[in-house]
C-alpha positions in Angstrom: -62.0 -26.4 71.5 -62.7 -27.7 68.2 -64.7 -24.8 67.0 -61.9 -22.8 67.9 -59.4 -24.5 66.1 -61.5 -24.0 62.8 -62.0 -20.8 63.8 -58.2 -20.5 63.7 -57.4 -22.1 60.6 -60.5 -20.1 58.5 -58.5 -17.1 59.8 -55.1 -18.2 58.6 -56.4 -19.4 55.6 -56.7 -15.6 53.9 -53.8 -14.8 55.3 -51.6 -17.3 53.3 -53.7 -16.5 50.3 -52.6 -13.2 50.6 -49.1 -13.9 51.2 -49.2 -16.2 48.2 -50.4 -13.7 46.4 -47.4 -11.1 46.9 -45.3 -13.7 46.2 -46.7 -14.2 43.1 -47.0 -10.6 42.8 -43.5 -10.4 43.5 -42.2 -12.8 41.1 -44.0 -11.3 37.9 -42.6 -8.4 38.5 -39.1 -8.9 38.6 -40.1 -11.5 36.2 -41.1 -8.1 33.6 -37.9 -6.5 35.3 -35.7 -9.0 33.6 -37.7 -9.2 29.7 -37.5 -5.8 30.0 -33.9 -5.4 30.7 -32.7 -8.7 29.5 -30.8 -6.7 26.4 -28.9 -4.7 29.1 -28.1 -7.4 31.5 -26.7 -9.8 29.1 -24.5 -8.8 26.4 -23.4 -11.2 23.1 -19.7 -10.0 22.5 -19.4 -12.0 19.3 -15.7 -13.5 18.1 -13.1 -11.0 17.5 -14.9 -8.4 19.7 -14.7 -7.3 23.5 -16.7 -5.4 26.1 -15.5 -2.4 27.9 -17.8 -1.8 30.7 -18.9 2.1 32.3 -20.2 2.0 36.1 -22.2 5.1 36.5 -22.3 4.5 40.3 -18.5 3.3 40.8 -16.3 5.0 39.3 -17.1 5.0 35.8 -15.3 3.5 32.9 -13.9 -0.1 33.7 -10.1 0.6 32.2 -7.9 -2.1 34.2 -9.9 -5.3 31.8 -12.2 -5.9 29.5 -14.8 -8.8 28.7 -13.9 -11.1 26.5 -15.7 -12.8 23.5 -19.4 -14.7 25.0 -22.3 -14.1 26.9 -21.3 -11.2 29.8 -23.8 -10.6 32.4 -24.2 -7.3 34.0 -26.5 -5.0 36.4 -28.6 -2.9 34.4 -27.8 0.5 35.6 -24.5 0.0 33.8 -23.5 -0.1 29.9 -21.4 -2.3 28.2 -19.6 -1.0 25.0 -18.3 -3.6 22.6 -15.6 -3.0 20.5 -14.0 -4.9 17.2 -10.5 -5.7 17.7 -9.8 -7.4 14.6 -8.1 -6.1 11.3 -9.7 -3.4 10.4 -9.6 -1.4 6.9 -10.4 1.8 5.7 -10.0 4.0 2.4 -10.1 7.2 1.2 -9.2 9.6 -1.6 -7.2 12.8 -0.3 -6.8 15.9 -2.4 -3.5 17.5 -2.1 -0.9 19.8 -3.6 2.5 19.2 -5.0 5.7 21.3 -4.3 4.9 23.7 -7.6 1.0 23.8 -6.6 -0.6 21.5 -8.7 -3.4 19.5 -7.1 -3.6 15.9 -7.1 -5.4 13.0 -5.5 -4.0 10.2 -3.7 -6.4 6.9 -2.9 -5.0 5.5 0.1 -6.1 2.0 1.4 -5.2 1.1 5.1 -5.6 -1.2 7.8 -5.3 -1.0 11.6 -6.8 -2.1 14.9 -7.5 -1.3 18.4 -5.1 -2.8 21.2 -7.4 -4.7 23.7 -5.3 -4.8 26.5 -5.8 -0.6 26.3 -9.7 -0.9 25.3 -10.7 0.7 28.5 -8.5 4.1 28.0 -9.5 4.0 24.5 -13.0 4.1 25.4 -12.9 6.8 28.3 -10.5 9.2 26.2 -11.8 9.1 22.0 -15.2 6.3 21.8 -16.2 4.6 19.1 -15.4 6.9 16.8 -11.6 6.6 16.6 -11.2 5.9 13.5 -12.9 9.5 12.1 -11.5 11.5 15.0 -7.9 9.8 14.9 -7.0 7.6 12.0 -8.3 9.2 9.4 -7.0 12.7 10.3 -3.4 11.8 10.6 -3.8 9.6 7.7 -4.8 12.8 5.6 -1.9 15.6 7.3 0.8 12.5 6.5 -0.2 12.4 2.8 -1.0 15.9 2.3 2.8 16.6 3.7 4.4 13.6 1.9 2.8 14.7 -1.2 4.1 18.5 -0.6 7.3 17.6 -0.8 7.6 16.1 -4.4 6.9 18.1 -7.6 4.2 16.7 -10.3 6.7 15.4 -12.6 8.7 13.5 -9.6 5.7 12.3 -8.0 4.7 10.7 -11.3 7.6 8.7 -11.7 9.2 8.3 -8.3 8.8 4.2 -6.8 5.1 3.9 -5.0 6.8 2.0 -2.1 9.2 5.4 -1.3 5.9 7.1 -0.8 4.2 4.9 1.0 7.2 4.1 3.4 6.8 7.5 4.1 3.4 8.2 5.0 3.1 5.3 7.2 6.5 6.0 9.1 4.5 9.3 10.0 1.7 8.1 10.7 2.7 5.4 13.1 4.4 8.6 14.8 1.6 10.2 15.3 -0.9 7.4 16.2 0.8 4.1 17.4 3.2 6.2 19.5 0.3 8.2 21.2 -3.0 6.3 21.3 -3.4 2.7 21.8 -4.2 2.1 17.9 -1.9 0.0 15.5 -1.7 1.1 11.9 -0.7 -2.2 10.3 0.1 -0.7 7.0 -0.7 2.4 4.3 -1.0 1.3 0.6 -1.0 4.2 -2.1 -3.9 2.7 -5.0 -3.2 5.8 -7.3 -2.1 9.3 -7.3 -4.6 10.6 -9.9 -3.5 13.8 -12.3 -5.8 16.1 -13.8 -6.0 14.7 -17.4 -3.9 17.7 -19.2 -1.2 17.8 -16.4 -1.0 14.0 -17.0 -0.8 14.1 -20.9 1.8 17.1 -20.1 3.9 14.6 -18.5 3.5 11.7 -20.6 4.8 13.7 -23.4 7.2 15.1 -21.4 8.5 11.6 -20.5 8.8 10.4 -24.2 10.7 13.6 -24.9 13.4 12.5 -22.1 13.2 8.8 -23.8 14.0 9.9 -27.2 16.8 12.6 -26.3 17.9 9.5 -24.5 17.9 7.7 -27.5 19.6 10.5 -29.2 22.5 10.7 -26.6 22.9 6.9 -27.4 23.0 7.7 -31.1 25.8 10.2 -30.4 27.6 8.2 -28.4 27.4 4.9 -30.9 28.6 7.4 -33.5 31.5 8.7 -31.4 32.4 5.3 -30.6 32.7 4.5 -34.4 34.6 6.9 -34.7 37.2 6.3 -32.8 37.1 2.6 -34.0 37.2 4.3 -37.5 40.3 6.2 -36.8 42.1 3.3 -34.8 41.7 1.5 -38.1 42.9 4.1 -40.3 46.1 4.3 -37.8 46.8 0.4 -38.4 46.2 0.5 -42.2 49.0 3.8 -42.0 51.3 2.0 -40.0 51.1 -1.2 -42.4 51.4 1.1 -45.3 54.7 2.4 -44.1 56.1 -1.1 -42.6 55.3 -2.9 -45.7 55.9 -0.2 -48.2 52.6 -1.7 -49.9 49.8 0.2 -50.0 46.0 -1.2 -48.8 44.3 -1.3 -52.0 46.7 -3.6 -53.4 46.9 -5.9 -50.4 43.2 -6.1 -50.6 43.5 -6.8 -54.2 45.8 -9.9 -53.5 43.7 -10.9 -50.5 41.2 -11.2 -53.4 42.7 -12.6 -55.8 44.2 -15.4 -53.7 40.2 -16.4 -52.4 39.1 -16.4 -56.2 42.2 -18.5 -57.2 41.0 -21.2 -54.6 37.6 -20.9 -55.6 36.0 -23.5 -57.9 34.5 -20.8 -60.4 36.0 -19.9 -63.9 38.2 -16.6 -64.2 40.4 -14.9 -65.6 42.9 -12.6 -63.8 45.0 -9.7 -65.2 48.1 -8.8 -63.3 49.0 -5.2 -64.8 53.1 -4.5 -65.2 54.0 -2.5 -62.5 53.6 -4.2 -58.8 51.8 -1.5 -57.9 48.4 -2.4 -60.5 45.7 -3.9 -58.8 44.7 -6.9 -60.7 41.4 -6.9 -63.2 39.0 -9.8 -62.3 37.5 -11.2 -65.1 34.7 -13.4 -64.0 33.6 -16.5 -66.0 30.9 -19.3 -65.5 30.4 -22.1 -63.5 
């Protein structure tokens, strides 16, 4: 009975080995499974970012939620795509012509972002390559069309924020309302001239400030004139109330502030009332 038992036990003995074995077999394999897909099973989504996840086996793009910031695990038959849903900027410098033809070109700064709770239809619909295939087009057929409307000379010296109100009132109409993009804001850096259309209007501007100028001239001068002939109107009337005439009232307005004054003088009073008196100065 005892040799049978051993005989037993020698038998099992490879048996277990082998078993031990596939388990360790086993175990290193799925061991390489996960180092080799460990970038595709778990997925950093760092601050300000989120995940939006594509099933290829049930039902494809996740668009109901999204993963939020962290460490997100998944299977790796499926791809996780992460998006930055932060304030964004972008710029760019649009050629464009004004209402009599001339070319100019705007630099436009802007900022924007995704919305998250819509990261899932983004995804499926546009990618991550909004920005070029959405913003940046609407941005450029709002300036281009805003710019159109205004000639050179206006453009030049109408108020930046009137321009810019505009462009971003269409372009919110055209992104915000239909894709789940915010454009936060549009800022117009500088419409740039070419250099003689700008020195055309520069001159053109000091023209209107010294015919300006000019006009004020005129109307200072037409001003004194009326104050001139107001005057002359009061001295007639006085003339012909008083019966005296305005050089010899001035000459006794004189001749009373010399009389008062401390200086020497002498003055002659001629013999009709209608002399103006002789003013003799002397020292002091």
């Amino acid at each position: 009975m005892e040799n049978s038992s051993t005989t037993t036990q020698e038998e099992e003995k490879p048996v277990r080995q082998t078993r031990l074995l596939g388990v360790l077999i086993v175990a290193m394999l799925l061991l390489m499974l996960i180092v080799y897909f460990w970038n595709s099973m778990f997925i950093n989504i760092p601050a300000g970012h989120k995940g939006v996840l594509f099933r290829p086996f049930a039902g494809g793009t996740v668009t109901d939620r999204y993963f939020d910031e962290g460490l997100a695990f998944v299977f790796p038959w499926n791809e996780m795509t992460v998006y930055d849903t932060r304030v964004l900027s972008g710029q760019d410098s649009i050629d464009a012509l004004t209402e009599d033809g001339l070319q100019v070109r705007a630099e436009i700064s802007y900022r924007y972002r995704p919305t998250p709770d819509s990261l899932g239809l983004l995804h499926k619909n546009i990618g991550l390559r909004y920005k070029d295939l959405i913003i940046v087009p609407h941005i450029t057929a709002a300036t281009r069309d805003v710019i159109s409307r205004y000639r050179i000379d206006a453009l030049y010296t109408t108020s930046r924020e009137d321009i810019q109100e505009d462009m971003l009132g269409r372009v919110r109409g055209q992104v915000d309302s239909i894709y789940p993009i915010t454009i936060m804001d549009l800022i117009v850096r500088n419409i740039v001239l070419e250099k003689t259309v700008g020195q055309a209007i520069a001159d053109k501007l000091v023209k209107e400030q010294e015919m300006l100028a000019y006009d004020f001239v005129l109307e200072k001068e037409h001003k004194e004139g009326e104050r001139k002939l107001i005057e002359a109107r009061g001295i007639r009337m006085f003339q012909d109330t008083s019966r005296i005439s305005i050089l010899r009232w001035k000459g006794i307005e004189s001749t009373k502030a010399l009389a008062t004054s401390p200086n020497a003088k002498v003055v002659i009073i001629g013999k009709n009332g209608g002399d103006i008196p002789l003013i003799l100065g002397g020292g002091n």
